[in-house]
C-alpha positions as CSV (number, residue, x, y, z in Angstrom):
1,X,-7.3,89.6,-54.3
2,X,-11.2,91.0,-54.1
3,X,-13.9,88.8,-55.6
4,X,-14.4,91.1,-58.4
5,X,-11.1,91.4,-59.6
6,X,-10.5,88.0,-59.8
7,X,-13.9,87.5,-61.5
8,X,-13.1,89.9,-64.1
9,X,-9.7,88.0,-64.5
10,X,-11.2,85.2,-65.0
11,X,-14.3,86.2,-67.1
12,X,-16.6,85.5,-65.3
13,X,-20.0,87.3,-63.9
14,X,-22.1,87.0,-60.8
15,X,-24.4,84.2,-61.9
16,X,-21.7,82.3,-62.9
17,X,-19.9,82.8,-59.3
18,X,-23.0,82.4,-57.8
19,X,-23.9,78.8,-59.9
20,X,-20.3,77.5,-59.2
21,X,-20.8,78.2,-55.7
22,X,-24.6,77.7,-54.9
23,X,-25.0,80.8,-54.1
24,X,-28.2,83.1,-55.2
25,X,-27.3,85.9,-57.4
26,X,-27.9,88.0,-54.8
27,X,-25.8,87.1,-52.5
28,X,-23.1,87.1,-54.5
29,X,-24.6,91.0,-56.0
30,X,-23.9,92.0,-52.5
31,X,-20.3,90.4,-51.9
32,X,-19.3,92.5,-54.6
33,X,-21.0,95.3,-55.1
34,X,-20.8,96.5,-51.6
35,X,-18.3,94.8,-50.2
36,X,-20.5,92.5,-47.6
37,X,-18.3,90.0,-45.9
38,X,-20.0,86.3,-46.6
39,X,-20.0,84.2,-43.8
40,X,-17.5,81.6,-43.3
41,X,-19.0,78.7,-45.3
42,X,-19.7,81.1,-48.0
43,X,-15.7,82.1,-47.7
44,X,-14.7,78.9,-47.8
45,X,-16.5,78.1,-51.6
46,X,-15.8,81.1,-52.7
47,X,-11.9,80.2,-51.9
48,X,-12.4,76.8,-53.1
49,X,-13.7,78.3,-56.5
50,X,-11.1,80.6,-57.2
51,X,-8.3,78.0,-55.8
52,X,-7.1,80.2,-52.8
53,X,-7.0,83.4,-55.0
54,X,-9.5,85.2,-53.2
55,X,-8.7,84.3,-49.0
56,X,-10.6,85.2,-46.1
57,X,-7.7,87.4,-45.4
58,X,-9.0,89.5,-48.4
59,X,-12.7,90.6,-47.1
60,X,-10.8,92.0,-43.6
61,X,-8.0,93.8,-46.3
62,X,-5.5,91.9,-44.3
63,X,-3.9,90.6,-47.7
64,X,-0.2,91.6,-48.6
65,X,-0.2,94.1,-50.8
66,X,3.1,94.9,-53.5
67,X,3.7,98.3,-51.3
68,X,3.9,95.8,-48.5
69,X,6.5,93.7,-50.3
């Protein structure tokens, strides 16, 4: 699952991504807005946050998709 999907699932908007994670708004603008891979500590809270819905599996599009199923 992409960042912004699951943010929207979950109601919530960059700054509150970016607080939960430590993150500057910016940062976080840029993960999903353009699609900017975070580095690996960044991947890891932003996994942590969203309890292993968003993987670093999903920045490289390496995910399983239902087509793939």
């Amino acid at each position: 699952m992409i960042l912004a999907d699951w943010m929207e699932e979950n109601e919530m908007s960059i700054a509150d991504v970016a607080d939960e994670v430590g993150l500057r708004y910016s940062t976080v603008y840029r993960y999903v807005k353009y699609g900017l891979m975070p580095s690996a500590d960044n991947q890891r809270s932003i996994y942590l946050l969203t309890q292993g819905e968003v993987t670093p599996n999903d920045w490289l599009g390496l995910g399983c998709s239902d087509e793939e199923i």
